[in-house]
N, C-alpha and C positions, 0 to 999 in steps of 0.2 A: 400580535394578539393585543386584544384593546383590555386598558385596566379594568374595565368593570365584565370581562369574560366570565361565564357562568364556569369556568373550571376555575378561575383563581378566586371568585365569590364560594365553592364549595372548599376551598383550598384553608379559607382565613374564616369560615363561620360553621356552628354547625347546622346540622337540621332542625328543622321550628320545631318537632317535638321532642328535640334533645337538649336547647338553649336552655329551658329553665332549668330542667338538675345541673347544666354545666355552670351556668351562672352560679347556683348555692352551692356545688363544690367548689367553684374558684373563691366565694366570700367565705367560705368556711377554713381553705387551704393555712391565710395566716394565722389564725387563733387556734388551730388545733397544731399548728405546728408550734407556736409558742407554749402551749400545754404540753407536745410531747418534750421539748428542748428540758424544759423544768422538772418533770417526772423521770425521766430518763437520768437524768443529772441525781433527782433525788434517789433513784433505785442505786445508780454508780456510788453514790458519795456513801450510802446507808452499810450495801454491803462491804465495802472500803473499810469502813470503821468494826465491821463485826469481825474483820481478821486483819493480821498482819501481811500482807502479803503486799499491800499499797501505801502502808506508811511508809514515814522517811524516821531516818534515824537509827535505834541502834536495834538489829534484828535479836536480840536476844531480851530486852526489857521494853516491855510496850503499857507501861500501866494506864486503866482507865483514863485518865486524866490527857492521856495523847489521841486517844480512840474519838474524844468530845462525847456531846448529847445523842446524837444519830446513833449512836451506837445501842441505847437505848433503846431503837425501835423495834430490836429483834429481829432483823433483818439474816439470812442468812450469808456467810463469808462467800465471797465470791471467787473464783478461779479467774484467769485468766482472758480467756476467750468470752465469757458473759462480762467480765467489765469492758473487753473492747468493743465489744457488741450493743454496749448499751452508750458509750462512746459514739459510736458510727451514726449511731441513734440521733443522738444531741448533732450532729454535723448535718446528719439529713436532713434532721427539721430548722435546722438554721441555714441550710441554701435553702429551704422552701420558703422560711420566712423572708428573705432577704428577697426571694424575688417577686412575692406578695404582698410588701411591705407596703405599696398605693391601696390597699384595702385592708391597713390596720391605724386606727388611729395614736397618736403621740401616748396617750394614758394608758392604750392594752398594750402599747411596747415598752415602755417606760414599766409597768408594773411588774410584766415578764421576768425583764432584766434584772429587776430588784430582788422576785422571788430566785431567781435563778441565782444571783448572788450572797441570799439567803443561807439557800442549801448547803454552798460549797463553804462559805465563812463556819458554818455548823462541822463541816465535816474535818477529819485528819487532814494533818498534812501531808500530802497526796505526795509520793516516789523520793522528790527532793526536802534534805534536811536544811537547807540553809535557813531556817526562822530559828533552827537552836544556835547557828552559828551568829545570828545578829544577837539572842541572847547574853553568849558567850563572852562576845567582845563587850557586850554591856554589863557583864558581871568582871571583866578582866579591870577593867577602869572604876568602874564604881563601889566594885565589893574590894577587889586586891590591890585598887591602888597601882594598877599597871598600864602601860599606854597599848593598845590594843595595836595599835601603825609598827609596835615593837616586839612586841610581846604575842607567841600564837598560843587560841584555846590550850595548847597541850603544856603553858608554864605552869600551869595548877594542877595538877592531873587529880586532884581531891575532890575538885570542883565537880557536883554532882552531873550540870549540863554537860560534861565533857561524854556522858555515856550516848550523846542524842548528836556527838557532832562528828562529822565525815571529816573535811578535810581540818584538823587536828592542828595541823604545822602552819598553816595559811593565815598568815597575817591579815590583819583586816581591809581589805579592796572598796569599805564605802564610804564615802564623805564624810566630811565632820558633822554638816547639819545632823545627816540619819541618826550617827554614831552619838552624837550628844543630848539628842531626842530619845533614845535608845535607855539612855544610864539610868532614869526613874525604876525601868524595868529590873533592875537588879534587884531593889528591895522586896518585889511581892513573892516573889518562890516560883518555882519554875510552869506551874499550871497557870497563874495568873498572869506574868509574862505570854506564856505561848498565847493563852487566847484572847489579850489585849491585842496583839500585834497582829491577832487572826481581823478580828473587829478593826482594827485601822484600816492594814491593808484592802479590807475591803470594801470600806465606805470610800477609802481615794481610788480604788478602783471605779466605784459608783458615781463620784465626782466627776473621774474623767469621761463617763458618758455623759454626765450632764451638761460637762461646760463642750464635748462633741459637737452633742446636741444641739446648743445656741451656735457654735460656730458657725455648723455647717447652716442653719435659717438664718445668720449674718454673710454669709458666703455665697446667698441664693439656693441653697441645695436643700435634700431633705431632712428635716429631724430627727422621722422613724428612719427613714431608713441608716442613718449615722448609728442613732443608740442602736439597732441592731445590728447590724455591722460590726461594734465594739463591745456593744455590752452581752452578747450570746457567744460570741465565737467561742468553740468548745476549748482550744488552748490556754484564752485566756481564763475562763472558769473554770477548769480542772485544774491545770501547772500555775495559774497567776493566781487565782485567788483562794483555793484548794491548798494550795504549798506558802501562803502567806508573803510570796515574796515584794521585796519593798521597788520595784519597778511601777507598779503603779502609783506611789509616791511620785517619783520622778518624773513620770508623764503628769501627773495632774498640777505641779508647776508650769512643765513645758507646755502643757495645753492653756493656763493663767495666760503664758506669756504670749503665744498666738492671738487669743483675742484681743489682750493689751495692746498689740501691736496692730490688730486690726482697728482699733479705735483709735491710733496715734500716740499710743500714751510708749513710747519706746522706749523712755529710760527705765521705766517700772515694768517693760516685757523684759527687755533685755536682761533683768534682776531676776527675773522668778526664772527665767531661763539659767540662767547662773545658781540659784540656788536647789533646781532638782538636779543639775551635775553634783553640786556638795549630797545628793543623796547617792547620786549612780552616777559616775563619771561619763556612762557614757546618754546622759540628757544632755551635755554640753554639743552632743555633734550637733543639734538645731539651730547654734549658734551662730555661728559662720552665714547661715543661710540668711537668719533675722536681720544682721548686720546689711547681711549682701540687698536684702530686698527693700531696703530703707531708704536707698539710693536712687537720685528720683526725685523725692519729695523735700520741701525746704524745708531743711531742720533735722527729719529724720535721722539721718547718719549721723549727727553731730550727737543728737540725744541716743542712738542705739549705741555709739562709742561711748557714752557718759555712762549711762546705766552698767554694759559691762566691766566699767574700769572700776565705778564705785564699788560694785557688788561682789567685783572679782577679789578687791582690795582688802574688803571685808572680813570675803572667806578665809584666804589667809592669812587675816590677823586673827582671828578665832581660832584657826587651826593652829597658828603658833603658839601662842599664849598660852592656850588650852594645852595642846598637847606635843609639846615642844618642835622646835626645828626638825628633830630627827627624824616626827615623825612623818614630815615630805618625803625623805630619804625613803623611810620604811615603808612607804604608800606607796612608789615610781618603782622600789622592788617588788611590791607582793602584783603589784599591774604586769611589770614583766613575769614575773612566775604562770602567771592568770596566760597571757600570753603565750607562752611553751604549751601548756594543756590541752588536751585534744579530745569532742566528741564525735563521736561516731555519726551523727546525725548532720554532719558538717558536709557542706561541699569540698573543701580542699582535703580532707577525708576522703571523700571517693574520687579525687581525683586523685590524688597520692596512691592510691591502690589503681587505677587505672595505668598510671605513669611507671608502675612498678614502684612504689616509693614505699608501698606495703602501708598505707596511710598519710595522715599528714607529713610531709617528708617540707626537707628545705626549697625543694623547687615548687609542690604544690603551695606553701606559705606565702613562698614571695611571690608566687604569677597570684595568688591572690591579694596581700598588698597591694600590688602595682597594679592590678584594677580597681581597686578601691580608692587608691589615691586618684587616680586618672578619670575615674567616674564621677569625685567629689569636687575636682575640679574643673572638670565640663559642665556641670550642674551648677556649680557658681559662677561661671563665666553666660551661663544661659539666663541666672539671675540676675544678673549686672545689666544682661540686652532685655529685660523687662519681663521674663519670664516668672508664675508665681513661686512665691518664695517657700511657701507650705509644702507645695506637690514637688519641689526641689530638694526639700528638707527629706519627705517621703524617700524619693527614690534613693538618695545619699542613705538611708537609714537600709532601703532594700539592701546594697549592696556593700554594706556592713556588714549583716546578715550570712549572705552569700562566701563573703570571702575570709569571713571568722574561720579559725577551726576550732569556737569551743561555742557551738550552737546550743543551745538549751529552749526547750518548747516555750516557756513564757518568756523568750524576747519577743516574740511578736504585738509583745505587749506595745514595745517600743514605736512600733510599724501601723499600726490597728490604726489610731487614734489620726496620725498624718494621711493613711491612705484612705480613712470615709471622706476627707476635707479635701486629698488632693483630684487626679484626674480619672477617668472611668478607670484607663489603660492599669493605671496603679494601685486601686483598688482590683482586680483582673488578679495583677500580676502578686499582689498581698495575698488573695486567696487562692494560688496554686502557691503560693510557697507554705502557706498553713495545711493544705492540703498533701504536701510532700513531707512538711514535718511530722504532723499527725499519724498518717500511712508508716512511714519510718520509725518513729516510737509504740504506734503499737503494734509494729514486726517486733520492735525489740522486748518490750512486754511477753511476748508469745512464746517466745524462745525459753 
């Protein structure tokens, strides 16, 4: 059959009196999906705040002041199944937008994303309490005089934030930059804390679509479609920027350092790289890759090893000084504790109950360790033979993910920003695993 056959011509176009409405439905497709992604969001986030049923924190004291401004709108509380509903919502229109994305331009996705990230910085702190436990550790250091790396939320039991934080005994798991950046927040009282830290985390979330954004148009690839991509995925705007958490801190370094690196400047990528670990320990795994991909070029390597030694040397001299030796000691245990803990939304989770292990058990653990190390070192051995160092960076980050067993919806935060820049395959492979997490959390919601 020859290419221009009237069955494969009726196959790929339609009929001359159907082309023009199909044509303004296809230019209409992205901008009404960007309007439902942001409406949908706002209906979630409104009724959220009108009951407790989606906050984080402590289920018996929810005072105004946790609820935020959306609460205001008079929204009515919403159950269950209409918040996941209107969830599915926000998912629909953002694979509609992603794959309409050549017929929107940089300004109506760019705008999108900002409204969208409006809504959610207004709204509660969505399921998880971890923004009372960064308070915490910043009230433990700066109000009591206690090292947080030492000392868990629960040594002060007076302390008012202690009614708003879950894990109680958990020493504190984040860097010293976060953790030092953090301690101002002690002195305003606990409403002015929570929704500083709402407004930060979510301008660096808005950050890291921006500097996405130029990467991927330094990269040869699309702009809209990167911001969208990163800046609508419904995980990241409901668990990332909805629950405040300080991961998009750490990517909007690690994304600094990408570009930095794409302009040559390696000892000041390798730095910013180094210091969104001191926010989340785990922005350091990009590191390895940065190094690895430097290799090659004259100089490179020498300045991507200079930049990590200076910056690395830094860190811990601030974290010593600051808050003594011990508290390495008390950091490498609350990591291992973090470690032992198990979610349900994990792979080595369902395979622990596959295997009979009745959940994360010691054999699902370590077959997933030992894919994880063995996947991070094929990936850097692929990096060495000239393979890119971003989409390397990516998959090493996928299969973190995978063989964790304390999965949490806003990691994919971590994932988003490397898979619009790395290869189709990995973007692909991003959005069936967003798409597994998502399905999986809102079964568990339902329940």
């Amino acid at each position: 059959m020859s290419a221009s056959s009237p069955a494969e011509a009726l196959a790929t176009a339609p009929p001359a009196r159907l082309r023009g409405p199909v044509e303004a439905v296809a230019r209409l497709a992205g901008p009404l999906a960007l309007a439902v992604a942001v409406l949908a969001g706002l209906a979630a986030a409104a009724g959220a705040a009108a009951g407790t049923r989606f906050l984080s924190g402590s289920p018996t004291a929810f005072p105004g002041w946790v609820a935020g401004p959306l609460a205001g709108l008079g929204a009515p509380p919403l159950g269950p199944e209409a918040f996941v509903a209107l969830l599915a919502a926000m998912g629909a229109a953002y694979a509609v937008a992603l794959v309409a994305h050549h017929r929107l331009s940089l300004g109506a996705a760019l705008c999108a994303v900002a409204a969208a990230h409006l809504v959610w910085a207004l709204a509660p702190p969505i399921v998880t309490p971890d923004v009372f436990s960064y308070i915490a550790y910043a009230r433990l250091g700066a109000t009591h005089g206690l090292s947080p790396y030492v000392s868990p939320p629960a040594a002060v039991p007076g302390d008012p934030v202690l009614a708003f934080v879950s894990f109680r005994d958990l020493r504190n798991p984040y860097g010293p930059l976060f953790t030092l950046a953090t301690y101002p927040l002690a002195g305003l009282g606990l409403p002015a804390a929570l929704w500083t830290l709402k407004a930060v985390t979510a301008a660096a979330s808005l950050g890291c679509v921006a500097l996405v954004a130029l990467a991927a148009r330094a990269r040869g690839g699309s702009s809209v479609l990167a911001a969208v991509f990163v800046g609508l995925n419904p995980l990241l705007l409901v668990y990332g920027v909805g629950g405040a958490h300080n991961d998009s801190i750490t990517m909007l370094l690690v994304l600094a350092g990408v570009l930095l690196a794409g302009a040559g400047r390696e000892v000041t990528a390798a730095g910013a790289v180094v210091a969104g670990a001191a926010v989340k320990v785990t922005g350091g795994l990009v590191l390895p890759f940065l190094v690895a991909g430097a290799r090659g070029r004259p100089g490179a390597l020498r300045r991507a090893l200079l930049g990590t030694i200076a910056a690395g040397t830094l860190v811990l001299a601030v974290w010593v000084l600051v808050f003594g030796a011990d508290a390495l000691v008390g950091f490498a245990r609350t990591l291992a504790a973090q470690g032992r803990m198990v979610s349900e939304l994990s792979l080595p989770y369902l395979v622990g109950w596959v295997i009979g292990e009745g959940g994360a058990g010691p054999i699902a653990r370590l077959g997933g360790a030992v894919l994880f190390l063995a996947a991070a070192a094929w990936l850097l051995v692929r990096v060495a033979r000239g393979h890119d160092w971003v989409d390397a960076a990516g998959w090493g980050t996928l299969a973190l993910l995978l063989s964790t067993a304390w999965l949490m919806p806003y990691y994919v935060v971590w994932l988003l920003p490397l898979a619009a820049l790395g290869s189709r395959c990995l973007a692909g492979a991003t959005l069936a695993l967003c798409l597994l997490v998502g399905v999986s959390r809102a079964a568990l919601l339902l329940l």
